[in-house]
C-alpha positions in Angstrom: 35.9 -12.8 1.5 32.7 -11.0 1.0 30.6 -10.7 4.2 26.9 -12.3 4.1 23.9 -10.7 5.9 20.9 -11.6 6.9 18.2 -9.4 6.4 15.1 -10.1 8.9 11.9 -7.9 9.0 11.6 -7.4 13.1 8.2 -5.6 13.9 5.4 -3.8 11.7 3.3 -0.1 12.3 -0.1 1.0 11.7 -2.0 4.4 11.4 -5.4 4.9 10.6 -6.7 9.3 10.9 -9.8 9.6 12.9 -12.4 7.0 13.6 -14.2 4.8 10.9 -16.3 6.6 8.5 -18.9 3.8 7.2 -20.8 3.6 4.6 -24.0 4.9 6.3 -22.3 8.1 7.6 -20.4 8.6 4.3 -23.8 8.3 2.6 -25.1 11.9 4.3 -22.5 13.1 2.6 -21.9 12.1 -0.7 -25.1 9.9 -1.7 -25.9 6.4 -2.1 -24.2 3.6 -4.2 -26.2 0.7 -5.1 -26.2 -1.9 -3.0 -24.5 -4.8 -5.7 -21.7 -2.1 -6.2 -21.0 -1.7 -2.8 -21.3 -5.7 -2.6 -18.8 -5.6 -5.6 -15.9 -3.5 -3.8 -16.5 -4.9 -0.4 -15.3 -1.7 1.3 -17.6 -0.9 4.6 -15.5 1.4 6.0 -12.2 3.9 5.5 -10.6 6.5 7.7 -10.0 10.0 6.1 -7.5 12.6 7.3 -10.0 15.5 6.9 -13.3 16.4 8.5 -15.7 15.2 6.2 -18.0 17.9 7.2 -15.8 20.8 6.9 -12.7 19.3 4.6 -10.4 20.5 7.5 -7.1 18.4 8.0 -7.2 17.0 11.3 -3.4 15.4 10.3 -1.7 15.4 7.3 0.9 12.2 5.0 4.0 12.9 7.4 2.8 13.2 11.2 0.8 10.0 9.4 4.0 8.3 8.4 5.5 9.3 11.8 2.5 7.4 13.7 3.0 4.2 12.3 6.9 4.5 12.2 6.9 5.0 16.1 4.4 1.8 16.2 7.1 0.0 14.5 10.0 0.9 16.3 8.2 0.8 19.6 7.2 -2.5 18.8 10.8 -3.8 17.2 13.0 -2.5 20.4 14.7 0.0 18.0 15.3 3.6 18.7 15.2 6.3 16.0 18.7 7.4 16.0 19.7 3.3 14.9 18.2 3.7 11.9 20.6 3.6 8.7 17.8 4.3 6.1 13.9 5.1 5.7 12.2 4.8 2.6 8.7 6.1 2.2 6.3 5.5 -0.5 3.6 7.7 -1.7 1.5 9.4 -4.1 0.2 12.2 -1.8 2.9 14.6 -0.4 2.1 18.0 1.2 5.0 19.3 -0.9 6.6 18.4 -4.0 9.5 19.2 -2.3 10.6 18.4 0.6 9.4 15.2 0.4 7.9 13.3 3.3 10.8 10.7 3.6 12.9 14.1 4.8 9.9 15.1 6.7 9.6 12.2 8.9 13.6 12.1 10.0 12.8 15.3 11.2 10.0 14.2 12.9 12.2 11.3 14.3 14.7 14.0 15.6 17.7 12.6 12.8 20.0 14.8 12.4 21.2 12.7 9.3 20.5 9.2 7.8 19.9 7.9 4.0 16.2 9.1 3.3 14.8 8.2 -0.3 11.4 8.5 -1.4 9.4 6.5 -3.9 6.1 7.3 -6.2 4.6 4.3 -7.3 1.3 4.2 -5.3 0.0 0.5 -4.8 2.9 -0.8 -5.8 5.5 1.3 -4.8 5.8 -0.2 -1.2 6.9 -3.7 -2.3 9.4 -1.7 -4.5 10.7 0.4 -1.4 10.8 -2.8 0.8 13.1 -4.9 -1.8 15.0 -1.6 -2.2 16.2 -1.1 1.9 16.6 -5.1 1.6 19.2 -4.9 -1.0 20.9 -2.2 0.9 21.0 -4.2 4.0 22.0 -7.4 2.5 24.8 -5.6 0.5 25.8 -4.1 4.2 25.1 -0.8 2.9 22.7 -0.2 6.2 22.3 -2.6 9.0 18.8 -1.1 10.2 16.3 0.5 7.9 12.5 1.4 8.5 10.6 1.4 5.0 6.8 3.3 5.4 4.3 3.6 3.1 2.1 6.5 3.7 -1.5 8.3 1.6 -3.6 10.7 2.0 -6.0 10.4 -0.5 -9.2 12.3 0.9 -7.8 15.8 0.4 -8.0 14.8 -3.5 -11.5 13.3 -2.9 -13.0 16.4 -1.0 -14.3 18.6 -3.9 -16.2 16.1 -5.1 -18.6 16.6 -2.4 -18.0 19.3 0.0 -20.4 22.0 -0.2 -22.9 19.8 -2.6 -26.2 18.1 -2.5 -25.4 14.3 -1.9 -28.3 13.6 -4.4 -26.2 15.7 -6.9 -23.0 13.8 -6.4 -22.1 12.2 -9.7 -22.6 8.3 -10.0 -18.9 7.9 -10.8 -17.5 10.1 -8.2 -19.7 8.3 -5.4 -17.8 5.3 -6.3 -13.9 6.4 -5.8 -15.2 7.9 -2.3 -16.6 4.9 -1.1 -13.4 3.0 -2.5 -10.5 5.0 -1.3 -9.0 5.8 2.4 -5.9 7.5 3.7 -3.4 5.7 6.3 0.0 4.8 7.0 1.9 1.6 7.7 5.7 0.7 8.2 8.1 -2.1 9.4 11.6 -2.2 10.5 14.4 -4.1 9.1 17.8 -5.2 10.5 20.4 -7.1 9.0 22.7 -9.6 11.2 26.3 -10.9 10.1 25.7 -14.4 8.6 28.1 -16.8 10.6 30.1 -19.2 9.3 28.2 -22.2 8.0 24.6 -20.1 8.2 22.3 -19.1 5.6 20.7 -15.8 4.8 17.3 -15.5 4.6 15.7 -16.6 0.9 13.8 -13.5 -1.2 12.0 -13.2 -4.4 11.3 -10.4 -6.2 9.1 -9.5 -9.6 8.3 -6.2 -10.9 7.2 -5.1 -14.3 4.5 -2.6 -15.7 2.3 -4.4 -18.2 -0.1 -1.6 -19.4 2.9 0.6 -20.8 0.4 1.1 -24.5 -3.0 1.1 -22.3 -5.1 3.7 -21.3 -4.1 4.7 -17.5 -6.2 2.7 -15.1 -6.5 5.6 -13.0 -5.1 9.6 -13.5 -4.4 12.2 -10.6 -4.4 15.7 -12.4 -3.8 18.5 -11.3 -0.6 20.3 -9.4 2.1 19.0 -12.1 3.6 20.8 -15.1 1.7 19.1 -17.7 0.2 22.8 -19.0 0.8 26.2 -17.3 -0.9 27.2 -14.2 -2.7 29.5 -14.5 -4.9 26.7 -17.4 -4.7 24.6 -14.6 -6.6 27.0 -12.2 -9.6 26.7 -15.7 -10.1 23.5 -14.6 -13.3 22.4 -13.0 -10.9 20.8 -10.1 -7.6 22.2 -9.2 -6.7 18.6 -8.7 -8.8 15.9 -10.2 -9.0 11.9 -9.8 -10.1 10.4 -12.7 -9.9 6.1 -12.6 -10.9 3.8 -15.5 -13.9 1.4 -13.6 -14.0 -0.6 -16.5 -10.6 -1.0 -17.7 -9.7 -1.6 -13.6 -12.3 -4.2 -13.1 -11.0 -6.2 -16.3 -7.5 -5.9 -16.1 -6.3 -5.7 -12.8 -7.2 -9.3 -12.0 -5.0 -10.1 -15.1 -2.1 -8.3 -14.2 -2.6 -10.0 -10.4 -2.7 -13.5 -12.3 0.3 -12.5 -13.8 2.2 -11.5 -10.9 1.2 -14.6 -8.6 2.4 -17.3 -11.3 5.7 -15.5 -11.6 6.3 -14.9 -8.3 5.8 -18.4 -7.9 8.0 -19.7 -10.5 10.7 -17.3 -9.3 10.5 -18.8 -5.5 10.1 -22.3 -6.8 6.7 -22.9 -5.5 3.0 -23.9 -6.2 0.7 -21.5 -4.5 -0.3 -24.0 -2.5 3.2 -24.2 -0.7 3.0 -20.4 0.5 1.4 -19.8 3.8 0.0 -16.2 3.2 -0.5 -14.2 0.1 -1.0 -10.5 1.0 -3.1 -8.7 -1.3 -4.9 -6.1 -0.4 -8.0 -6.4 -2.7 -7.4 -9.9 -3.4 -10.9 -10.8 -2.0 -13.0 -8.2 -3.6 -15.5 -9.7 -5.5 -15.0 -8.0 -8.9 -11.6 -8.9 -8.2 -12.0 -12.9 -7.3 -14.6 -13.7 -9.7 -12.2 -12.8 -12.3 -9.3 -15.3 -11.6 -10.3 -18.2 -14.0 -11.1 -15.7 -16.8 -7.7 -14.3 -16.5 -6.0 -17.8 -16.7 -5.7 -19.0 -13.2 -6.1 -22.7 -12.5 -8.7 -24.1 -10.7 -6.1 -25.6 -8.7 -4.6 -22.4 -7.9 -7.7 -20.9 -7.4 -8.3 -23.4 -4.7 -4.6 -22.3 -3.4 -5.9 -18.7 -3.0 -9.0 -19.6 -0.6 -7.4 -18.9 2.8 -4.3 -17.6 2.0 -5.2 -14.1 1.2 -4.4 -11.7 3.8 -6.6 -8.2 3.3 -8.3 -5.9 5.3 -9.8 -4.1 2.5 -13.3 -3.9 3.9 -12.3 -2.1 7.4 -9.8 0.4 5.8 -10.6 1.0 2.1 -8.2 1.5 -0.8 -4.9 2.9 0.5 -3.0 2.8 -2.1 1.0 3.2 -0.6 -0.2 2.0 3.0 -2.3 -1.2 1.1 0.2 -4.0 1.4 1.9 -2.5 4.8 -1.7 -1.9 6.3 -2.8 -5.6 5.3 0.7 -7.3 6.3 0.1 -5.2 9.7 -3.0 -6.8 10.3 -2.3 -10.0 9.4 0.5 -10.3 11.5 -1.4 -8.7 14.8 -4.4 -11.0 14.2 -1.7 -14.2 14.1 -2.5 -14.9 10.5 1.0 -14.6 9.8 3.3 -16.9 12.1 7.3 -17.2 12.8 8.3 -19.8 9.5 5.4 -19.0 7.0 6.5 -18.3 3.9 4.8 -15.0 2.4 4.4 -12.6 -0.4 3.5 -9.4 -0.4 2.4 -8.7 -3.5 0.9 -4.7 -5.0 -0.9 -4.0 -7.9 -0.7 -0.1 -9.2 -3.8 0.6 -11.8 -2.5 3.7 -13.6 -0.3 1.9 -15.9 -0.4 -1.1 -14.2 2.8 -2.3 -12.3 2.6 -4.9 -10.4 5.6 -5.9 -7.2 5.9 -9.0 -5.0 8.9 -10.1 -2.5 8.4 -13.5 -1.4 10.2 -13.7 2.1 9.9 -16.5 5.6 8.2 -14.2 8.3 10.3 -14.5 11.4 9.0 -12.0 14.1 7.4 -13.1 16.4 4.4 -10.9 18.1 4.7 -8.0 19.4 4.7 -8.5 23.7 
C-alpha cells in the first residue's frame, strides 16, 4: 500500500539589501520619469544590493538567499541540518557555476542535502515550489526550503553610474525605477497521512505562450551566444533590454490566461479563492487591461481585494516577486489558517506563466 503525505507550507522568509531607495533619492541619480509613468507602474520604492553612489556590493544573491532562508526556518521551528531539499530560483547568480542553491547549503553549514536550482525568473518560483511539493508528497524529502532570490541592480548599474542624470536615456530610467533585488523563501514539511485523512488539495498550471513572440524582456551579455572577446565590443558587458510595449499589452493577457485556468483546474470561480498573489496584479497598466484581455466583469469584480502585492514598497523582483508578496501577505494577516490561495508568476521574456493553488495553514509566526 502506497503511503500518502501531506505536504504543508509551515513558515515564510524575507530579505530586502539596504534601506529603501525612493523615487526622490533615485531621481539624483538617474533623472526623472514623468509623473503618469511612475503613476502607471506604481513602484515608490525598491532596495538594491549595491551602493547607488559608488555601484559597490554591500551583499550579493546568496548571503541574500541565506537571509531570508534563516527568517524562514527561524520562524518554522526547523533547523538547517532537517532539511531534505532547497531549491532556489533565479536569474542573477554570481557564478554560472556553482550555483547559488550549492552556495547557500554551504552557508547553512550542510555537509550534503538535494540542492537544485531553477532559471525561470518571475516564474520560476511557482515552478520550484510545485517541484519540492512533488518530491515531498512522493516521500522523496519530508522537509524542503524552496528560495527565490535576485539581484538585479548589478545589471542596472551602468546605465547610470558615472553619468549625468539629465543624460540618462528615457527608456533606461524606466527599468531602474521598475526593478529591485531581494530574496524570499518558505519551508515545507510533509506529515504521514493517517488512516482515514486527506492530503492537502494542489493545483498546478504552467505553459509559455509567447514561444513565436518577440522576448518581452532580454539579459545579454555573459553567455556564449558570440565569442567574448565581441562581447567585450559591446556598449554594455551585460545589457537589459525589455519590450515596454509588447509587456504592457501582453502580460495582462497571459495573466488572464493563467487565472481562468488555474481556476478551472481547482474547480473554482475566482470569487471562491481567498487571496490571489500576484505581484503586479495592481499596477495600473496592468489592471486596466483585464477586460480588454477577456476577463469578465464578474471576475474582474473577484480580483478587487483578493490581490495580494507589495509591488509599490519593493519593486520588480523578479525570482523573490511571488515569495516577497506571499511574505507580506501572510505577516500583515491578509492571508489566514483555511484561505484558499494561488500564487500565481508571470515571466515576460517569452512569457511563462506558473500558479499552485494550495489551503494556507500556518499560522503566524509567535
Amino acid at each position: 500500500m502506497t503511503t500518502a503525505y501531506d505536504v504543508k507550507i509551515l513558515s515564510t522568509g524575507a530579505y530586502l539589501p539596504g534601506e529603501p531607495l525612493d523615487n526622490a533619492t533615485l531621481e539624483k541619480y538617474v533623472g526623472p520619469l514623468p509623473d503618469d509613468v511612475l503613476d502607471g507602474i506604481q513602484v515608490k520604492a525598491r532596495h538594491w544590493m549595491i551602493d547607488p553612489v559608488t555601484g559597490e556590493h554591500v551583499i550579493n544573491n546568496s548571503r541574500m538567499a541565506e537571509r531570508a532562508s534563516r527568517q524562514a526556518l527561524e520562524r518554522a521551528g526547523v533547523q538547517p541540518g532537517e532539511l531534505d531539499l532547497i531549491v532556489v530560483c533565479t536569474a542573477t547568480p554570481e557564478y554560472t557555476l556553482p550555483g547559488v542553491a550549492t552556495t547557500l547549503q554551504g552557508y547553512l553549514g550542510l555537509e550534503s542535502v538535494a540542492a537544485i536550482e531553477i532559471r525561470g525568473a518571475c516564474a520560476g518560483w511557482v515552478q520550484a515550489l510545485d517541484l519540492a511539493r512533488r518530491q515531498l508528497a512522493d516521500g522523496t524529502a519530508r522537509t524542503a526550503l524552496v528560495v527565490g532570490s535576485e539581484a538585479g541592480s548589478p545589471v542596472l548599474a551602468p546605465h547610470f553610474l558615472g553619468k549625468d542624470p539629465e543624460r540618462v536615456r528615457m527608456r533606461d530610467r524606466l527599468t531602474l525605477y521598475t526593478f529591485g533585488d531581494g530574496a524570499g523563501a518558505v519551508v515545507l514539511r510533509a506529515e504521514e497521512v493517517l488512516e482515514g485523512g486527506s492530503a492537502g488539495e494542489f493545483a498546478f498550471v504552467n505553459a509559455c505562450v509567447g514561444g513565436l513572440r518577440r522576448p518581452g524582456m532580454e539579459i545579454i551579455g555573459g553567455g556564449t551566444d558570440v565569442p567574448q572577446a565581441e562581447q567585450l565590443r559591446r556598449r554594455q558587458l551585460i545589457q537589459m533590454k525589455v519590450d515596454v510595449a509588447g509587456t504592457t499589452t501582453f502580460s495582462p493577457q497571459v495573466f488572464v490566461r493563467a487565472i481562468q485556468e488555474m481556476a478551472r483546474k481547482d474547480g473554482r470561480c475566482l470569487d471562491e479563492f481567498d487571496a490571489i498573489v500576484l505581484p503586479e496584479g495592481n499596477a495600473d497598466y496592468f489592471a486596466d487591461e483585464f477586460a480588454s484581455a477577456g476577463l469578465s466583469e464578474k471576475d474582474i469584480r473577484a480580483l478587487k481585494g483578493r490581490v495580494v502585492e507589495n509591488l509599490a514598497e519593493v519593486g520588480a523582483t523578479g525570482s523573490a516577486a511571488v515569495p516577497l508578496s506571499l511574505d507580506a501577505g501572510w505577516i500583515s494577516g491578509r492571508i489566514k489558517p483555511g484561505d484558499r490561495i494561488v500564487l500565481l508568476g508571470i515571466e515576460a521574456s517569452r512569457y511563462v506563466y506558473t500558479g499552485l493553488s494550495l489551503t494556507w495553514q500556518a499560522p503566524l509566526p509567535a
